[in-house]
Backbone as a ProteinNet text record, in pm:
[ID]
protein_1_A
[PRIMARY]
XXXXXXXXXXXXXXXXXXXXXXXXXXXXXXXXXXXXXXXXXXXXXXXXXXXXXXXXXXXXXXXXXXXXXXXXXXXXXXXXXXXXXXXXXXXXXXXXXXXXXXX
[TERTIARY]
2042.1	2141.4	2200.3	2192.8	2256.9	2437.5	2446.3	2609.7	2657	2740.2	2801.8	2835.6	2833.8	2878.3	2915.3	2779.3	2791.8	2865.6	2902.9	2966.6	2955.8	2880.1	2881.9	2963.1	3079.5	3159.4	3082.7	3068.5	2958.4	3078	3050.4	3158.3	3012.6	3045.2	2919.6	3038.8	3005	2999.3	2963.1	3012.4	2924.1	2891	2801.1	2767.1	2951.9	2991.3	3117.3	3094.5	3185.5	3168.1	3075.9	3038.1	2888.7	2931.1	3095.6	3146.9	3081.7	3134.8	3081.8	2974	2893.1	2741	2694.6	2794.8	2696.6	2795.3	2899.1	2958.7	2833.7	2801.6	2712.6	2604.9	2558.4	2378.7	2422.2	2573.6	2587.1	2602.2	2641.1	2688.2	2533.2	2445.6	2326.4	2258.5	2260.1	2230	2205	2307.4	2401.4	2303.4	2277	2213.3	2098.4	1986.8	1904.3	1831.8	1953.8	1961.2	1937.5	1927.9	1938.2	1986.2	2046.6	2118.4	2263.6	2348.2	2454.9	2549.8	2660.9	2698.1	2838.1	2896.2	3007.8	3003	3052.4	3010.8	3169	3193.6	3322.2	3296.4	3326.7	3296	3482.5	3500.2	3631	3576.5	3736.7	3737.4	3847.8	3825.7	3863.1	4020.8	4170	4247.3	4292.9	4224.9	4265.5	4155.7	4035.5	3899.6	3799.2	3811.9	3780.6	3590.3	3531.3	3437.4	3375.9	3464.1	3428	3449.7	3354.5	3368.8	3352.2	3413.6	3370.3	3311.8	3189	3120.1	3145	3161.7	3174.7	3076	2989.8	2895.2	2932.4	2929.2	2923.7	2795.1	2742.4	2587.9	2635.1	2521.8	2588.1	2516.5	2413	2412.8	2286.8	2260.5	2225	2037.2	1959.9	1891.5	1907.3	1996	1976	2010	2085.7	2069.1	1947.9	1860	1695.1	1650.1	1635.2	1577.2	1651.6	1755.9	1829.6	1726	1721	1682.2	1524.4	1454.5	1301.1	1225.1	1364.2	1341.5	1427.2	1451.4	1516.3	1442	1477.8	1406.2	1410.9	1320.8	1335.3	1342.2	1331.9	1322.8	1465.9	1576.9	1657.9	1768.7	1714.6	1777.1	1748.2	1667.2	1648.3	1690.9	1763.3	1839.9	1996.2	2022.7	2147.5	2154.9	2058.4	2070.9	2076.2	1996.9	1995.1	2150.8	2237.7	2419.2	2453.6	2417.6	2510.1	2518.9	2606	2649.6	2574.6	2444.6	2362.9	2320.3	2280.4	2230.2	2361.5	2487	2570.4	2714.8	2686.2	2747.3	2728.4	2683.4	2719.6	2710.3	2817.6	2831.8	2844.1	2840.7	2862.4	2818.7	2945	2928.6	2978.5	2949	2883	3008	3062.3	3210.3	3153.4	3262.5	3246.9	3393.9	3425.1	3544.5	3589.8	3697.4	3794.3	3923.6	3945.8	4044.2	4028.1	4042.7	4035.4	4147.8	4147.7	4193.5	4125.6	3987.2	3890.2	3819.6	3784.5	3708.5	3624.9	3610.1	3514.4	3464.7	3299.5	3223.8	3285
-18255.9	-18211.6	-18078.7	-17988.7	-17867.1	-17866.5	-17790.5	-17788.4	-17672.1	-17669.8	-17544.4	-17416.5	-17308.4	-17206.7	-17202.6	-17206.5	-17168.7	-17044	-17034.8	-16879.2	-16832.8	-16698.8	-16661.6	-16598.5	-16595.9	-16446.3	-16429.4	-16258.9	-16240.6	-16135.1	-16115.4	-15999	-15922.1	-15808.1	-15685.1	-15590	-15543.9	-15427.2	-15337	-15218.2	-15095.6	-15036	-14904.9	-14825.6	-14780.1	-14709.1	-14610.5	-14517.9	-14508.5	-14390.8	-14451.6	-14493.7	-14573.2	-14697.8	-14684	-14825.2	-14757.5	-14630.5	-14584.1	-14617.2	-14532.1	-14567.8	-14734.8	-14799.2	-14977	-15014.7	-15010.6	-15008.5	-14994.3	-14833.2	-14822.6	-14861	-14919	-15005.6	-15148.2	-15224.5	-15331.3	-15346.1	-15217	-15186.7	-15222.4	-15124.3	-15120.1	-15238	-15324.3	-15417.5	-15537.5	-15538.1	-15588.2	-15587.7	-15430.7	-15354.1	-15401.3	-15459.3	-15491.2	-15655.6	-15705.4	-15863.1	-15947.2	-16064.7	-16159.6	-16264.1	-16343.4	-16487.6	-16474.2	-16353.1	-16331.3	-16331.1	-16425.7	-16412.4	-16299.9	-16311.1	-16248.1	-16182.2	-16050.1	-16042.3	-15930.3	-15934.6	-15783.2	-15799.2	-15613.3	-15610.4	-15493.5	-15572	-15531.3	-15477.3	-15369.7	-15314.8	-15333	-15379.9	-15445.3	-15381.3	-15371.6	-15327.1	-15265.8	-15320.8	-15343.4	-15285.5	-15320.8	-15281.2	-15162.7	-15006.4	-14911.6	-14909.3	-14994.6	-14997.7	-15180.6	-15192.5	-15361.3	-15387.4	-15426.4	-15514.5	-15657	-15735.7	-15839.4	-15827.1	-15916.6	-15900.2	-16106.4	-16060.8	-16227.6	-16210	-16300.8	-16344.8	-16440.5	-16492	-16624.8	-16641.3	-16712.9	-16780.5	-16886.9	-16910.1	-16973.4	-17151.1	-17156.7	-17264.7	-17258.5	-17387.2	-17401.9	-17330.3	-17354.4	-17264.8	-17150.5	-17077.9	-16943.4	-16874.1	-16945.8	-16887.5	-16868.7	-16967.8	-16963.1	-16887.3	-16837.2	-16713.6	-16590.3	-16556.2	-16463.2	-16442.1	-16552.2	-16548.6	-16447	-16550	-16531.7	-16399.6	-16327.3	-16187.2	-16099.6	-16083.3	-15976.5	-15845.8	-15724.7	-15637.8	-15585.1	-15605.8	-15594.1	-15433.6	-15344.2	-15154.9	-15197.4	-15277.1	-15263.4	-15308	-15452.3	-15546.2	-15408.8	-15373.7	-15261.6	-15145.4	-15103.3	-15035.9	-15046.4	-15216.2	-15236.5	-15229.3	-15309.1	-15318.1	-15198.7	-15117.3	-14936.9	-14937.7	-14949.2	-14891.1	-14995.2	-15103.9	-15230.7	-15181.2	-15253.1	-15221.8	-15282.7	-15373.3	-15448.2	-15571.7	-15700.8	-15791	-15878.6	-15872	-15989.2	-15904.5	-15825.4	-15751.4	-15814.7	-15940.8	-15983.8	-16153.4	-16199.2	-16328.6	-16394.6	-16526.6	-16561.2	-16680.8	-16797.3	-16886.5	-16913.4	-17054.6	-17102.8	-17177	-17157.8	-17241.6	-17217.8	-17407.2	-17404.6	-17426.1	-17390.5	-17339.1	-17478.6	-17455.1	-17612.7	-17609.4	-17453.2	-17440.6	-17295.9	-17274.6	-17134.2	-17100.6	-16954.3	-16889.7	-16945.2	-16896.4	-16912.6	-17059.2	-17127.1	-17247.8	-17304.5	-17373.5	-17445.8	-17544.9	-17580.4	-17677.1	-17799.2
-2975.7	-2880.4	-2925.3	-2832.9	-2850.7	-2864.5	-2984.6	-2983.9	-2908.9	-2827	-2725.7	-2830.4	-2853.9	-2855.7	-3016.1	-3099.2	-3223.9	-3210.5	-3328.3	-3362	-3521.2	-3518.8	-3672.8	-3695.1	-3844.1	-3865.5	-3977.1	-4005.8	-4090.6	-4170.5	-4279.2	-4342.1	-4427.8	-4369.7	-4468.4	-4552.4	-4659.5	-4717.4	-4733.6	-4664.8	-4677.2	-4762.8	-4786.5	-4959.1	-4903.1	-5011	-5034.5	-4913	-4802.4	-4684.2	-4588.6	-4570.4	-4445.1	-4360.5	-4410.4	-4276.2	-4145.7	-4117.2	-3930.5	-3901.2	-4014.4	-3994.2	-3968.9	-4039.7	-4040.6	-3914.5	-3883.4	-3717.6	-3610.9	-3624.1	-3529.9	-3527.1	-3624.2	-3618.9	-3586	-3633.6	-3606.3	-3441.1	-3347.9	-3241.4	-3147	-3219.5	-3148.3	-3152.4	-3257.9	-3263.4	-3166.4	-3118.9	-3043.8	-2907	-2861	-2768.1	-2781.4	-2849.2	-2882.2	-2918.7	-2956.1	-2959.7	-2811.1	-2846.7	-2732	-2769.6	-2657.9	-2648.2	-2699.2	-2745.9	-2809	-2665.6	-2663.4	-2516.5	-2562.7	-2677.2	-2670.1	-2824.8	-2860.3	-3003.4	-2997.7	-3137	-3173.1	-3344.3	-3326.2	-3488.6	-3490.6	-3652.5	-3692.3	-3818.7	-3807.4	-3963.3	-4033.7	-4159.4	-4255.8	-4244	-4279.1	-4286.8	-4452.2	-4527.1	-4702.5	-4756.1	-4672.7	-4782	-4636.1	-4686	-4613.5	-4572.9	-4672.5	-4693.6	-4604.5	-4550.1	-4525.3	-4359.7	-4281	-4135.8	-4118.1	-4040.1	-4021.5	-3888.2	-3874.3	-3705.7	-3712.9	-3556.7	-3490.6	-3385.8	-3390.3	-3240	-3207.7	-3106.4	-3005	-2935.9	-2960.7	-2863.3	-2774.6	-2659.3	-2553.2	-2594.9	-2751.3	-2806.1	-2927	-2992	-3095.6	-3080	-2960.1	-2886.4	-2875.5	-2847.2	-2823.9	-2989.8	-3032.9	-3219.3	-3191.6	-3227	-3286.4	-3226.2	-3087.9	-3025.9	-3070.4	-3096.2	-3146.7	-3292.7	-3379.2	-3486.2	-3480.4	-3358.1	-3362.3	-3342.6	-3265	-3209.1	-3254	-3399.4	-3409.8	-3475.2	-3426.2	-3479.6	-3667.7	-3717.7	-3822.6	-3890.1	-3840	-3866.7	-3800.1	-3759.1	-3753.3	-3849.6	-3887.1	-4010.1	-4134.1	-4149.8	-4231.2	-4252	-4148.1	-4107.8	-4159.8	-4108.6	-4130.9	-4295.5	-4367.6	-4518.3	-4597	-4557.4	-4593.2	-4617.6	-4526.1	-4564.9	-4601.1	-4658.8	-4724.5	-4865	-4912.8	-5075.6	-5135.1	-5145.7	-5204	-5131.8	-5206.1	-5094.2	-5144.4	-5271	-5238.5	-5135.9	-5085.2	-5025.1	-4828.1	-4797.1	-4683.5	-4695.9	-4630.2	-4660.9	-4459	-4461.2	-4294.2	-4349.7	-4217.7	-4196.5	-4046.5	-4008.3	-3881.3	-3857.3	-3693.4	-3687.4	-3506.9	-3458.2	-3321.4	-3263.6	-3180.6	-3116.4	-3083.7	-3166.8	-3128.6	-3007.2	-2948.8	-2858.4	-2868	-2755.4	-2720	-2593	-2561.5	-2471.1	-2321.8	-2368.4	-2240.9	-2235	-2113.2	-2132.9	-2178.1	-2265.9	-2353.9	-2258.4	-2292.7	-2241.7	-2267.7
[MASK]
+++++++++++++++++++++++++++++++++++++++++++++++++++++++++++++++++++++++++++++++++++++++++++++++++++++++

């Protein structure tokens, strides 16, 4: 059974100076993805070098297609401006009350 409206928050680290740059590939990304019904990427307030990105999928299905099709000269892209590989962390949460209507 599909669970309604996984959601990832992912926190990256950029190299020193390359937050814009990883903004805008996380942006395009975005442009390029599928099954992501709602996504926003923030910047860190404390750490100049740090975003958190949130997706919302419309379920536990459309992750795995998200997963199956992502462009990889893009994931490659994104890792190019990360601060290393322990430099992004994310975990998986489902909306217990919201603003907008839940299934």
């Amino acid at each position: 059974m599909s669970t309604p409206h996984p959601t990832f928050i992912m926190k990256f680290t950029a190299q020193p100076g390359k937050r814009d740059a990883l903004i805008e590939q996380a942006v395009k990304g975005f442009e390029l993805a599928s099954g992501i019904e709602r996504w926003s990427v923030y910047r860190d307030d404390e750490d100049p070098d740090l975003i958190w990105v949130i997706e919302t999928f419309a379920s536990d299905e459309a992750v795995e297609q998200h997963r199956a099709h992502q462009d990889q000269d893009h994931v490659n892209a994104v890792g190019s401006l990360m601060a290393g590989p322990e430099s992004f962390t994310r975990t998986t949460v489902h909306a217990a009350a919201a603003s907008y209507p839940l299934p």
